[in-house]
C-alpha positions as CSV (number, residue, x, y, z in Angstrom):
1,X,-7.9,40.5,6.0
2,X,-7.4,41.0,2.3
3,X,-7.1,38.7,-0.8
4,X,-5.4,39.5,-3.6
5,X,-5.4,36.9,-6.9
6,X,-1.7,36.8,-7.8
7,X,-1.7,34.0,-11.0
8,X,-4.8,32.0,-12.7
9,X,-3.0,30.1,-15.2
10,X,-4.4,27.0,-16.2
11,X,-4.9,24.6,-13.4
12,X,-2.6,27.2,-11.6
13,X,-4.0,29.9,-9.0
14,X,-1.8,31.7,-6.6
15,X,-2.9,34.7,-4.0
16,X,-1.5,37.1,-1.7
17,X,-2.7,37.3,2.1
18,X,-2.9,39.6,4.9
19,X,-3.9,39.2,8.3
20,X,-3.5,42.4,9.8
21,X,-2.1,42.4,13.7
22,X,-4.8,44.8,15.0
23,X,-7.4,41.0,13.8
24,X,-4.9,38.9,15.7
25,X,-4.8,40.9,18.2
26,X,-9.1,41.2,18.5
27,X,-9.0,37.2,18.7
28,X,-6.8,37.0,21.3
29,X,-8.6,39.4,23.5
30,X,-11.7,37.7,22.5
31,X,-9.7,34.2,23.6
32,X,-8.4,35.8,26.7
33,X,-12.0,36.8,27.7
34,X,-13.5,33.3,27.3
35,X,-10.1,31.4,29.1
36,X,-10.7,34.1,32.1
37,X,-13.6,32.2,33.9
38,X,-12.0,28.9,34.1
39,X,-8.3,29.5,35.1
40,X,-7.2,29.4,38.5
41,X,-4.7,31.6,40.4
42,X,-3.6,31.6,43.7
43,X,-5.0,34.8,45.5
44,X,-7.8,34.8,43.4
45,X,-11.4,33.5,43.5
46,X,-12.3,31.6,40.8
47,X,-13.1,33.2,37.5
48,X,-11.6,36.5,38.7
49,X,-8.2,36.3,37.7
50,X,-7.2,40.2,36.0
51,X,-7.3,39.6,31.9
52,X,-3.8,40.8,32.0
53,X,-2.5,38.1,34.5
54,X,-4.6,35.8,31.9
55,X,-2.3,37.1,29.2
56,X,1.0,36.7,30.7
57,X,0.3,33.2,31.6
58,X,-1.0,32.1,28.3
59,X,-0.2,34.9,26.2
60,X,2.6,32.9,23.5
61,X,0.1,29.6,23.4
62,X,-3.2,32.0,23.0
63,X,-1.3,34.1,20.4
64,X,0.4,30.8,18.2
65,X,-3.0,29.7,18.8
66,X,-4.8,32.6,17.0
67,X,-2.4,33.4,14.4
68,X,-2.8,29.2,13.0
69,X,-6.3,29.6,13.1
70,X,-6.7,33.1,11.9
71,X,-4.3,31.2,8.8
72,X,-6.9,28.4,8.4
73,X,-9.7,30.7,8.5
74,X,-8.1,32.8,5.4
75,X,-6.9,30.1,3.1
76,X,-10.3,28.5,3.8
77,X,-11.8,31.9,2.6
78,X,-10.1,32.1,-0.2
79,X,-11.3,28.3,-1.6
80,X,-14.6,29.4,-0.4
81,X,-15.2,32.5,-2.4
82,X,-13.0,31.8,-5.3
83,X,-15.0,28.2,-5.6
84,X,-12.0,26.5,-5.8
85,X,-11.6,22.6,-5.5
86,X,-8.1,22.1,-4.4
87,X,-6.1,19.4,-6.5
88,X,-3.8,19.1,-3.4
89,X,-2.9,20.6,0.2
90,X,-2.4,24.2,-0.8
91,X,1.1,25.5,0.2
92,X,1.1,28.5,2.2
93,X,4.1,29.6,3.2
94,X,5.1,33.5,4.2
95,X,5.5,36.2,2.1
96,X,9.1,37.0,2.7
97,X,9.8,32.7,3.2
98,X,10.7,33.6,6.9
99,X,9.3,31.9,9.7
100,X,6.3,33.4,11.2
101,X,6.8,34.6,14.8
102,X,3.5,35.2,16.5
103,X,4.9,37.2,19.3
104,X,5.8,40.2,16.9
105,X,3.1,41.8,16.8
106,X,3.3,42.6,12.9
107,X,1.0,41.9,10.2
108,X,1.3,38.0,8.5
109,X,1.2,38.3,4.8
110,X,1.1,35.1,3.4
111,X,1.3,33.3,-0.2
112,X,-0.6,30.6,-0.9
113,X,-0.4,28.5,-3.9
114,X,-2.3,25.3,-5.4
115,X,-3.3,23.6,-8.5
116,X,-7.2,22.9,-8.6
117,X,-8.8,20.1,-10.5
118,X,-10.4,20.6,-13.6
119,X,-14.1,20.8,-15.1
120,X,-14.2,17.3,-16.7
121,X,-16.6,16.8,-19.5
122,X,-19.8,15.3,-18.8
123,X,-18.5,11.5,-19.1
124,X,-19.9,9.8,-21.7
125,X,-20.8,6.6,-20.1
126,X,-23.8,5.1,-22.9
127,X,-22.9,2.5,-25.2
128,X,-20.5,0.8,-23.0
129,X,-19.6,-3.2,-24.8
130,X,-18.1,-5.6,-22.3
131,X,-16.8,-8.9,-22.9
132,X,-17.4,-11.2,-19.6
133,X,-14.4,-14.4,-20.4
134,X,-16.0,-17.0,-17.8
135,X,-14.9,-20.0,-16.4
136,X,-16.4,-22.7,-15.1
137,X,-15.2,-24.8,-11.7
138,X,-15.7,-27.9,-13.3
139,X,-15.5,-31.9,-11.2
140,X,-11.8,-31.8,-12.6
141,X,-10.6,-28.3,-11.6
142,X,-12.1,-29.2,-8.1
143,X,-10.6,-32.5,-7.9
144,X,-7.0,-31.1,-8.8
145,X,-7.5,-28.9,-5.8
146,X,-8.6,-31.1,-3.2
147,X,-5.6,-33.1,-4.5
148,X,-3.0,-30.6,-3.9
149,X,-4.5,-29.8,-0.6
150,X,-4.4,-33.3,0.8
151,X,-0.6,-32.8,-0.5
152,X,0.0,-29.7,1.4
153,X,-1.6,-31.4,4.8
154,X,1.2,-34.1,4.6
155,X,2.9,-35.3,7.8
156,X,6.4,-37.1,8.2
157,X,6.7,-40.2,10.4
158,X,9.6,-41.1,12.2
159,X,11.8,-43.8,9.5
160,X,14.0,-46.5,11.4
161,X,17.1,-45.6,12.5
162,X,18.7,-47.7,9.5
163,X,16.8,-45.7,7.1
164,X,18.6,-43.5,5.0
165,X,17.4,-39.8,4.1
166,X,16.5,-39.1,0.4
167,X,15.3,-36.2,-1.5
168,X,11.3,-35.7,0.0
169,X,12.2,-36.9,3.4
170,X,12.8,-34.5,6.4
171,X,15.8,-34.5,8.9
172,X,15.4,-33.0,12.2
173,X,19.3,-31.8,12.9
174,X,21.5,-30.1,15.5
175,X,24.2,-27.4,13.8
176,X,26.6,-25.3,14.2
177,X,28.6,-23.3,11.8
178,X,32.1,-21.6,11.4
179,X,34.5,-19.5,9.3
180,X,37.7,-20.1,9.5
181,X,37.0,-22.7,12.3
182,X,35.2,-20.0,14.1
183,X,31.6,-20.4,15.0
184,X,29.8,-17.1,14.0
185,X,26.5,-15.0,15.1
186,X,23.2,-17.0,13.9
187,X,25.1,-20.0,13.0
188,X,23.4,-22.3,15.6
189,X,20.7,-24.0,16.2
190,X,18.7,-27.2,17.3
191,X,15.8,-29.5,16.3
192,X,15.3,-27.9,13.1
193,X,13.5,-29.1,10.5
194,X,14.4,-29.2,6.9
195,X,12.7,-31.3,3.6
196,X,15.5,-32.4,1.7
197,X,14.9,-30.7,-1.0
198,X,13.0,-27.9,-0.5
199,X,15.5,-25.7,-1.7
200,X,15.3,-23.7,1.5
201,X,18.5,-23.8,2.9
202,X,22.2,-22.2,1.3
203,X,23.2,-24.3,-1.8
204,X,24.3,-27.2,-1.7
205,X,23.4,-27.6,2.0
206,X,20.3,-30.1,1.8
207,X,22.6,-31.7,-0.7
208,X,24.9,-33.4,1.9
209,X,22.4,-35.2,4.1
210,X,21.0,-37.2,1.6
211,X,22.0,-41.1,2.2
212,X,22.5,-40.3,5.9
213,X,20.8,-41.8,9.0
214,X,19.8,-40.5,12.4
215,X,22.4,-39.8,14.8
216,X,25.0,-39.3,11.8
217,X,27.2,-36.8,12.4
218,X,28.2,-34.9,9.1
219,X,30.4,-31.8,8.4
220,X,28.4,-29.8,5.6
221,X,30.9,-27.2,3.5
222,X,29.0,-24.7,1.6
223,X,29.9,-21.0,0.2
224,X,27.4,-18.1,1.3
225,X,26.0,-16.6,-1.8
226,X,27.9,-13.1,-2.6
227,X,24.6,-11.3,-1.9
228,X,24.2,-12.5,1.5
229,X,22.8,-10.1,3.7
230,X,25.5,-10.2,6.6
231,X,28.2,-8.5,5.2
232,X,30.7,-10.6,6.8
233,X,29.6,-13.9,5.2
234,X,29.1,-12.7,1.8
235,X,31.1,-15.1,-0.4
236,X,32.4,-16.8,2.8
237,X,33.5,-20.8,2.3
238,X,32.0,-22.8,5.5
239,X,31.2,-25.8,7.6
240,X,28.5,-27.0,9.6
241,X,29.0,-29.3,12.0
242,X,25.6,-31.3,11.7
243,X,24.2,-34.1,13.8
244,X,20.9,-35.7,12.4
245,X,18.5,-36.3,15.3
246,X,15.8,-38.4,13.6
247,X,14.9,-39.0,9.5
248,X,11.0,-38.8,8.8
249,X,9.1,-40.4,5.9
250,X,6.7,-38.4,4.3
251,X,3.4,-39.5,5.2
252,X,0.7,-37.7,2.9
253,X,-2.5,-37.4,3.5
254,X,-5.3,-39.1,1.8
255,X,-8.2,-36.5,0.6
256,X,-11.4,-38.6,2.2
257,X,-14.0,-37.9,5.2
258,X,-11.0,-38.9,7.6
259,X,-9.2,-36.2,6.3
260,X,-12.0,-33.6,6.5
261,X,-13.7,-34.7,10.3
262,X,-9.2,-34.0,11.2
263,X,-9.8,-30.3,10.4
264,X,-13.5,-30.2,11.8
265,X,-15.9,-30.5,9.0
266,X,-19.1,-32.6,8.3
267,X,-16.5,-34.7,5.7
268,X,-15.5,-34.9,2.4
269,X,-18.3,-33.3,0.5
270,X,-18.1,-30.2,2.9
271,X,-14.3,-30.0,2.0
272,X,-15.2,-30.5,-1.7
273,X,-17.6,-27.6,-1.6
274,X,-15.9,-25.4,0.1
275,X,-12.6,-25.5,-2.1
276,X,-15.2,-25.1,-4.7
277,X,-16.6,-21.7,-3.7
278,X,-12.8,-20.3,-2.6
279,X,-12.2,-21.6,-6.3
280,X,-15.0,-19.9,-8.2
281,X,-14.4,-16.6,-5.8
282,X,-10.7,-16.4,-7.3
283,X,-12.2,-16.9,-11.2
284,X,-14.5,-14.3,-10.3
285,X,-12.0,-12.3,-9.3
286,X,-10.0,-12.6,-12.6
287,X,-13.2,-12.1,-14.3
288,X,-14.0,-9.1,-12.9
289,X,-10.2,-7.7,-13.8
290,X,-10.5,-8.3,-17.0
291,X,-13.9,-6.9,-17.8
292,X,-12.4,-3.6,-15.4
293,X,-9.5,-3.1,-17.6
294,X,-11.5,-3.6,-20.5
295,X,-13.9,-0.8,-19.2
296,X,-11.0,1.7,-18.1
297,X,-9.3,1.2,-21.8
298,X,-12.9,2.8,-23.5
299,X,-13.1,5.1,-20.8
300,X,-9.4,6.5,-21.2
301,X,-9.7,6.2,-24.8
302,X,-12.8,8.6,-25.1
303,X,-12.0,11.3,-22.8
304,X,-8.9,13.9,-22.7
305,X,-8.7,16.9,-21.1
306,X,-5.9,18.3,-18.4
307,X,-4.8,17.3,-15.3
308,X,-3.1,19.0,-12.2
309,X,0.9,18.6,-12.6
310,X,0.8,18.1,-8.7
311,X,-1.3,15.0,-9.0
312,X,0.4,13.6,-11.5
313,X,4.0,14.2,-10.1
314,X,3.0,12.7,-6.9
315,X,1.4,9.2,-8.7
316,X,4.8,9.1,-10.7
317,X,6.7,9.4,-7.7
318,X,5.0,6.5,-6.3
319,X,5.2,4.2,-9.3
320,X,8.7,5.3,-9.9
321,X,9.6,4.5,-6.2
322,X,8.1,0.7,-6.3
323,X,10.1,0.3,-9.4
324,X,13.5,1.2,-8.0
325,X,12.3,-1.1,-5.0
326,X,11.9,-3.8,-8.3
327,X,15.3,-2.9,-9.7
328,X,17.1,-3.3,-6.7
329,X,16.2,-6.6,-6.1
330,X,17.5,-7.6,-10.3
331,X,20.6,-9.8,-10.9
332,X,22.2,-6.2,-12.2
333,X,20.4,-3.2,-10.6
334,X,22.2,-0.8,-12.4
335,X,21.3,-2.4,-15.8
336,X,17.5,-2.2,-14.2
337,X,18.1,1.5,-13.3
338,X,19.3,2.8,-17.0
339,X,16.4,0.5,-18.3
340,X,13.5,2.6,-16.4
341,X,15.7,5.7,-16.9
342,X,15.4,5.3,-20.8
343,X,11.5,4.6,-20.0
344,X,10.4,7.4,-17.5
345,X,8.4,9.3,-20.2
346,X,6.5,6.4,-20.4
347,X,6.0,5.6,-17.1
348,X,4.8,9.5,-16.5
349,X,2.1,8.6,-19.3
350,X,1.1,6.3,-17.5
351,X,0.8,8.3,-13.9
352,X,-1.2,10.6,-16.2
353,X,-3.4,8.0,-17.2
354,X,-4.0,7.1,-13.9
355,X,-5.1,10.5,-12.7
356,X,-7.3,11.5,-15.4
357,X,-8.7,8.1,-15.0
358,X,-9.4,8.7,-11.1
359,X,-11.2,12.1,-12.2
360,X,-13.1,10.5,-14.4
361,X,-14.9,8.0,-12.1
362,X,-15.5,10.3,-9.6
363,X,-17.1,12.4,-11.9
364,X,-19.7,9.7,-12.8
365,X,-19.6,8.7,-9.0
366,X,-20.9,11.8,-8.3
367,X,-22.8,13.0,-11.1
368,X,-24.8,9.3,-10.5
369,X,-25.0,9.3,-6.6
370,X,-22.5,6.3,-6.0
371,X,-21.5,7.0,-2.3
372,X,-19.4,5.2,0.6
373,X,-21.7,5.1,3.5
374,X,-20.4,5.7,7.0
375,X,-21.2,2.2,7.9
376,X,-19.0,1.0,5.1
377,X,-16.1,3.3,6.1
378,X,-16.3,2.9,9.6
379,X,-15.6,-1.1,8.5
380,X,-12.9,0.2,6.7
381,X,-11.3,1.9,9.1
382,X,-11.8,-1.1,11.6
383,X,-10.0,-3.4,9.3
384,X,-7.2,-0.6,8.7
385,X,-6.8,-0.4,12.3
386,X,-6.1,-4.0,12.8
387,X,-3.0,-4.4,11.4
388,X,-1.3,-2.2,14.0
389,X,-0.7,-3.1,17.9
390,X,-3.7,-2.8,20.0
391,X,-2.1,0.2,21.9
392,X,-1.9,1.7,18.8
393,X,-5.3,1.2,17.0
394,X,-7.5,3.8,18.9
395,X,-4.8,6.4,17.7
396,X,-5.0,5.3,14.5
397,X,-8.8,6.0,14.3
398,X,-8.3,9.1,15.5
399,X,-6.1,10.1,13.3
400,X,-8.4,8.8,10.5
401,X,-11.3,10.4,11.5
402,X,-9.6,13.9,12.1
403,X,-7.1,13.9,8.9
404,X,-9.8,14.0,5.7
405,X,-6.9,13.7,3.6
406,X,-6.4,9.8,5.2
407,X,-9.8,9.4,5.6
408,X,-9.7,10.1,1.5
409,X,-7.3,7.4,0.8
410,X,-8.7,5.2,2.8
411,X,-12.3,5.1,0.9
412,X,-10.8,5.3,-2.4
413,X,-10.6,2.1,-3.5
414,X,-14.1,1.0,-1.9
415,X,-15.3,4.2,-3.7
416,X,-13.5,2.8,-7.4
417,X,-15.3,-0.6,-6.9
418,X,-18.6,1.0,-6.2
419,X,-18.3,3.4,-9.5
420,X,-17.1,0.8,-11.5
421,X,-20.0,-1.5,-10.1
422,X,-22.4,0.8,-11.9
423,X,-20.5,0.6,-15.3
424,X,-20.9,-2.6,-15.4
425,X,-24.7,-2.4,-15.0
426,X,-24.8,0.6,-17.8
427,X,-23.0,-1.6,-20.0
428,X,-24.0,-3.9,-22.6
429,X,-22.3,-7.6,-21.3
430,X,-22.5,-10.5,-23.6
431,X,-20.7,-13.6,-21.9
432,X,-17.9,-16.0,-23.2
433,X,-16.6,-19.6,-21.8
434,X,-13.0,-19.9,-21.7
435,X,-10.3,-21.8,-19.6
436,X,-8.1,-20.2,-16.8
437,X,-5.2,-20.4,-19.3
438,X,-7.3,-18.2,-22.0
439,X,-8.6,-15.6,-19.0
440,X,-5.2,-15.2,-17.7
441,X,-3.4,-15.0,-21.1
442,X,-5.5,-12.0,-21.7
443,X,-5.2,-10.4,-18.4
444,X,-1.3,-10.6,-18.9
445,X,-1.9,-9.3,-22.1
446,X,-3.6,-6.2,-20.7
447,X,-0.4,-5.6,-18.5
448,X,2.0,-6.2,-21.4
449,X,-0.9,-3.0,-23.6
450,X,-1.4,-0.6,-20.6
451,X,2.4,-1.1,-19.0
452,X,5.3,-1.2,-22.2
453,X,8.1,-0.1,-20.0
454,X,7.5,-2.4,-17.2
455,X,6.9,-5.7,-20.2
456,X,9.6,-4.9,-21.6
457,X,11.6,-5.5,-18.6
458,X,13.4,-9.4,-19.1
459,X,12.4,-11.5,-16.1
460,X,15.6,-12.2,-13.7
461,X,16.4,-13.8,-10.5
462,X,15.6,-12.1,-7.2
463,X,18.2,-11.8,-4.4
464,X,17.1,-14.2,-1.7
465,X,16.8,-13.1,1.2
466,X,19.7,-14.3,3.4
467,X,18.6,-15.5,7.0
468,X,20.5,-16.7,10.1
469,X,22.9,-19.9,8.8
470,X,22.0,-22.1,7.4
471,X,19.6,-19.3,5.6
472,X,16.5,-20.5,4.4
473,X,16.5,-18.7,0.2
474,X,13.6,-16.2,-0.6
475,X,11.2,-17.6,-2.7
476,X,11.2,-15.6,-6.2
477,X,8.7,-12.6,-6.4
478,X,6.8,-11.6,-9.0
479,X,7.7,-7.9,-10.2
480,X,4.3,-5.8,-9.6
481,X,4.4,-3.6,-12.6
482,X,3.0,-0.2,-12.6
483,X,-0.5,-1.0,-13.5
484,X,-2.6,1.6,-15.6
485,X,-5.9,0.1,-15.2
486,X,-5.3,1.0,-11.4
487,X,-7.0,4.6,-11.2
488,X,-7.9,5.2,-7.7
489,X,-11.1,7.0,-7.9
490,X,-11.0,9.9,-5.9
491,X,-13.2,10.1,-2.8
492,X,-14.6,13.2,-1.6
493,X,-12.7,16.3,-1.5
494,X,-11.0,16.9,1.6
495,X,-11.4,20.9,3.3
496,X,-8.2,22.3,3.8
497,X,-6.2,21.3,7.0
498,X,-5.3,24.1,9.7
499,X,-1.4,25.2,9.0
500,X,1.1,25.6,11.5
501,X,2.4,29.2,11.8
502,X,5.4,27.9,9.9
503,X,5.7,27.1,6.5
504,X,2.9,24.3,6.0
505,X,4.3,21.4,3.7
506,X,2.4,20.3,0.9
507,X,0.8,16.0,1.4
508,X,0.7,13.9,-1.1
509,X,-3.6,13.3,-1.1
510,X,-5.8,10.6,-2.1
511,X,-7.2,11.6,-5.3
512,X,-10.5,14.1,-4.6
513,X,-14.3,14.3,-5.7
């Protein structure tokens, strides 16, 4: 085997690598020798089969076998002795970019390339000043809560048949619809429900069955929106033929012990409380952004130093694709597009930000012993695992357990939390009272500091998102900006994986320790 340093440039480092055949070609006889006592042959006891038979049954499998690992072993050689902390999956690729063809017999000479991440400066982490903007779940906040939620546990009752539907009521109705006078795909349906209203239906639908009774029969005309998602009904004029089963009379609910022994509780105190805690778990959750931004903004602003291009280029990538996601979704996407074209320095200031950021608290993580315990990640990979199908789970785990990469991104954000636990117990925190409207006023004015191209985007419509006739309308989303104060602290640096005798592709990593 030899190792020759090709470039060390910066974060940069490339090398040259040869695996001579004649060292492939010892492992194989070595794997050869151990396979020889277990195979089976017919005419043959047992653990006597010839090497050479053992060779021309296996031979290709035993040979792609050794050349991969006899790869692994090199480039895992080269971190080794160089002391090299890998910024991302080194690329190794072969010399003269052909495939590699382990039944040649010839020498593999390899290149591999990678970025490693920097020495950062001892973080200075004394003198930290945070502001904690508090609020209080006071009687009234609490009582506005248990208000809305006796609201949202309303029930309709059946109105007499001489009753006539008006906005807030609900119809139960039978439709059909057609173009042209021709009934089309998903324009059909039976007992559904609809509060007139609601906005959930096309416009102009919910409209026409106001002042109607049950058993009316009514022809509804609307006009598909032009960004319908069946292409065939974009912009479409049509009519649904629409009979109204029953009209029900909102029936809402009254917040007392009645209310509370419905859903299982002791009563209306236990109802009370609990609202309460879900209430002052969401204020200190805004709490707790607000102080974290705070804390990121001094860290960022008092360390600089470099950070791997490769890193960088792949957090970019992923802000930039959730923002064409964002743009496509505008009233004019193209207008959206040039807007975060004109801005893409500035959202690659803020990828960089973001990395250096991530660097930077796993620095202190480490330098201070902050650590995610096994316990703590085998929860998180138990709570990952559930929100695929149950065939699919044990897979998942396994993947998780034998890609250190995934495992990486996986206890990142637990490991962020835990680092930026231990700021907040180094720092100096003098408390302030405020309302919600004051906390989240300054939150959003964190967003608007750390994020310039994405506030400076105007707010617009969303597309709804067209459904079967007659489509329910997508409620509007709130754009998630590219957020700086996000840094995803690195976890623990993963080894390097085992590449495939062919060119091994370079993964985008969870940030490393």
């Amino acid at each position: 085997m030899q190792i020759v340093e090709t470039l060390n440039e910066g974060l940069k480092r490339a090398y040259d690598i040869k695996i001579t055949a004649k060292d492939i070609e010892s492992r194989v006889d070595a794997e050869v020798k151990k396979m020889a006592p277990q195979v089976n042959m017919p005419g043959f006891r047992k653990g006597k089969v010839p090497a050479n038979l053992v060779r021309k049954m296996h031979g290709d499998a035993i040979m792609q076998d050794a050349v991969n690992s006899s790869i692994q072993e090199c480039v895992q050689k080269t971190i080794e002795d160089n002391k090299l902390r890998p910024a991302m999956q080194p690329s190794v690729v072969s010399k003269d970019g052909k495939e590699i063809d382990p039944k040649s017999g010839d020498d593999v000479e390899l290149k591999v390339e990678l970025e490693i991440l920097p020495d950062v400066p001892a973080p200075s982490i004394e003198g930290l000043k945070l502001e904690r903007l508090q609020v209080e779940a006071d009687k009234k906040t609490v009582d506005e809560a248990l208000e809305k939620f006796a609201e949202s546990q309303k029930q309709f009752e059946t109105a007499a048949k001489s009753y006539k539907a008006k906005i807030g009521d609900q119809c139960l109705i039978d439709f059909e619809g057609k173009v042209d006078g021709v009934p089309f795909d998903g324009g059909k349906g039976e007992g559904m429900a609809i509060e007139l209203g609601s906005g959930r239906l096309i416009p102009g639908f919910e409209d026409q069955l106001v002042g109607k009774k049950a058993n009316d029969e009514v022809l509804v005309k609307v006009t598909f929106p032009d960004d319908y998602n069946v292409e065939d009904l974009k912009g479409k004029d049509a009519t649904f033929d629409v009979v109204i089963g029953e009209v029900q009379k909102p029936k809402v609910a009254k917040a007392d012990d009645e209310m509370a022994k419905a859903m299982g509780l002791e009563g209306i105190d236990q109802l009370t409380e609990l609202l309460k805690g879900q209430i002052e778990q969401e204020l200190n959750g805004l709490t707790r952004t607000h102080m974290k931004r705070k804390l990121l903004d001094q860290l960022a602003s008092s360390h600089d130093f470099e950070v791997p291009p490769s890193m960088v280029e792949a957090e970019f990538n992923q802000i930039w694709q959730q923002l064409e996601q964002e743009a496509a979704q505008e009233e004019d996407p193209e207008a959206a597009k040039k807007e975060m074209d004109d801005e893409k320095d500035e959202y690659r200031d803020i990828a960089v930000r973001r990395v250096r950021l991530g660097l930077l608290l796993s620095e202190i993580g480490q330098a201070n012993g902050v650590e995610v315990s096994q316990q703590e990640m085998s929860m998180l990979i138990q709570q990952a695992a559930q929100q695929y199908r149950q065939e699919d789970r044990q897979r998942f785990m396994e993947y998780i357990q034998q890609d250190a990469m995934a495992a990486a991104q996986l206890r990142a954000p637990m490991y962020e939390d835990k680092v930026v636990d231990f700021l907040f117990e180094k720092a100096e925190i003098t408390d302030k009272k405020v309302t919600r409207d004051e906390l989240e006023a300054a939150i959003e004015a964190e967003d608007e500091a750390e994020t310039k191209p994405a506030a400076k985007k105007k707010a617009a419509a969303k597309k709804p998102a067209a459904k079967k006739a007659p489509a329910k309308k997508a409620a509007a989303k709130k754009p998630a900006a590219a957020k700086a104060d996000d840094a995803k602290a690195p976890a623990k640096k993963a080894p390097a994986k085992k590449p495939a005798a062919k060119k091994a592709a370079a993964k985008k990593p969870a940030a490393k320790k």
